[in-house]
C-alpha positions in Angstrom: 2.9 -5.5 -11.3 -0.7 -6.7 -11.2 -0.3 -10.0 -11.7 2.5 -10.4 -9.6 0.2 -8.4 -6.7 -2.4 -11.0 -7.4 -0.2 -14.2 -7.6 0.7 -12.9 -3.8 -2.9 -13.5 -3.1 -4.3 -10.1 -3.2 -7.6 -9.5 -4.2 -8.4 -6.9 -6.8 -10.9 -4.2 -5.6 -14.5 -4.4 -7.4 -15.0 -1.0 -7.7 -11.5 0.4 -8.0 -9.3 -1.8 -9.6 -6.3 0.0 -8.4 -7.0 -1.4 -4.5 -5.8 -4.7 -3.9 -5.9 -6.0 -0.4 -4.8 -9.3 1.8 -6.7 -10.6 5.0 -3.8 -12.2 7.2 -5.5 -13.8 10.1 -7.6 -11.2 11.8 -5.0 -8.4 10.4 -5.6 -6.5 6.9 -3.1 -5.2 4.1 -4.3 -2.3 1.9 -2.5 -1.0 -1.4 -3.4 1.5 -3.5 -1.1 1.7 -7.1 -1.7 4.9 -8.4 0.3 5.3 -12.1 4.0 5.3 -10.7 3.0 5.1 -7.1 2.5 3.1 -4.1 0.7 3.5 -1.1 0.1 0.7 1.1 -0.5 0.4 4.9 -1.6 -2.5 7.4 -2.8 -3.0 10.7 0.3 -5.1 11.0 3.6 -2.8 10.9 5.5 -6.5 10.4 3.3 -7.0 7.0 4.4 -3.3 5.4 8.2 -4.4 5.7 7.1 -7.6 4.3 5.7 -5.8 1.2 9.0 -3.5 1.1 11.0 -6.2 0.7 8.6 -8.5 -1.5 8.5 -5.3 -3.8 11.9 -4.6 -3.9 13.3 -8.0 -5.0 10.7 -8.1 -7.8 10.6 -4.7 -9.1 13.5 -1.3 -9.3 11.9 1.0 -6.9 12.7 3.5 -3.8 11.1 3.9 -0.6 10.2 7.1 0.1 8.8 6.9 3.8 5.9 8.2 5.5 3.1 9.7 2.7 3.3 13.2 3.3 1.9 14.3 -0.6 -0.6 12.5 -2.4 -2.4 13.9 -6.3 -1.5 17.3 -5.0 -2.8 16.8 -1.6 -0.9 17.2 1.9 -1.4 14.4 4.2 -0.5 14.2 7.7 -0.3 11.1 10.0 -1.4 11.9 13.2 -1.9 9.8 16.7 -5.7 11.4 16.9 -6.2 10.2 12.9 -5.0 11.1 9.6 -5.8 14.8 7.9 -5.8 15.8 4.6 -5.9 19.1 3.2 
């Protein structure tokens, strides 16, 4: 899955080598692959349906929605910001 991320033209985080993000113009795509999860989000809604369907036609996997649970943490999406807790 990383090397099909990259060949995308991700770039692999320095620090974290689980973050790979995409600069598309003046937007940004962030994803995060944590063991036998996804989480990714833009600041282009167009660019995460993109990824959905990029993902899908490469690899068997389900779309679960909005990240509500995260390593045993609850996560709510929020106008005012996210909160985690």
């Amino acid at each position: 899955m990383r090397d099909f991320i990259i060949s995308k033209g991700f770039k692999i985080g320095k620090v974290d080598t689980t973050l790979f993000t995409k600069a598309i113009g003046k937007d940004l795509f962030v994803c995060q692959i944590y063991v036998d999860d996804i989480i990714f989000d833009s600041t282009n809604p167009n660019f995460c349906e993109e990824f959905c369907e990029m993902m899908s036609r490469e690899f068997e996997m389900s779309m679960i929605g909005e990240l509500s649970f995260f390593l045993g943490l609850q996560i709510q999406q929020l106008k005012e910001g996210t909160y985690v807790s």
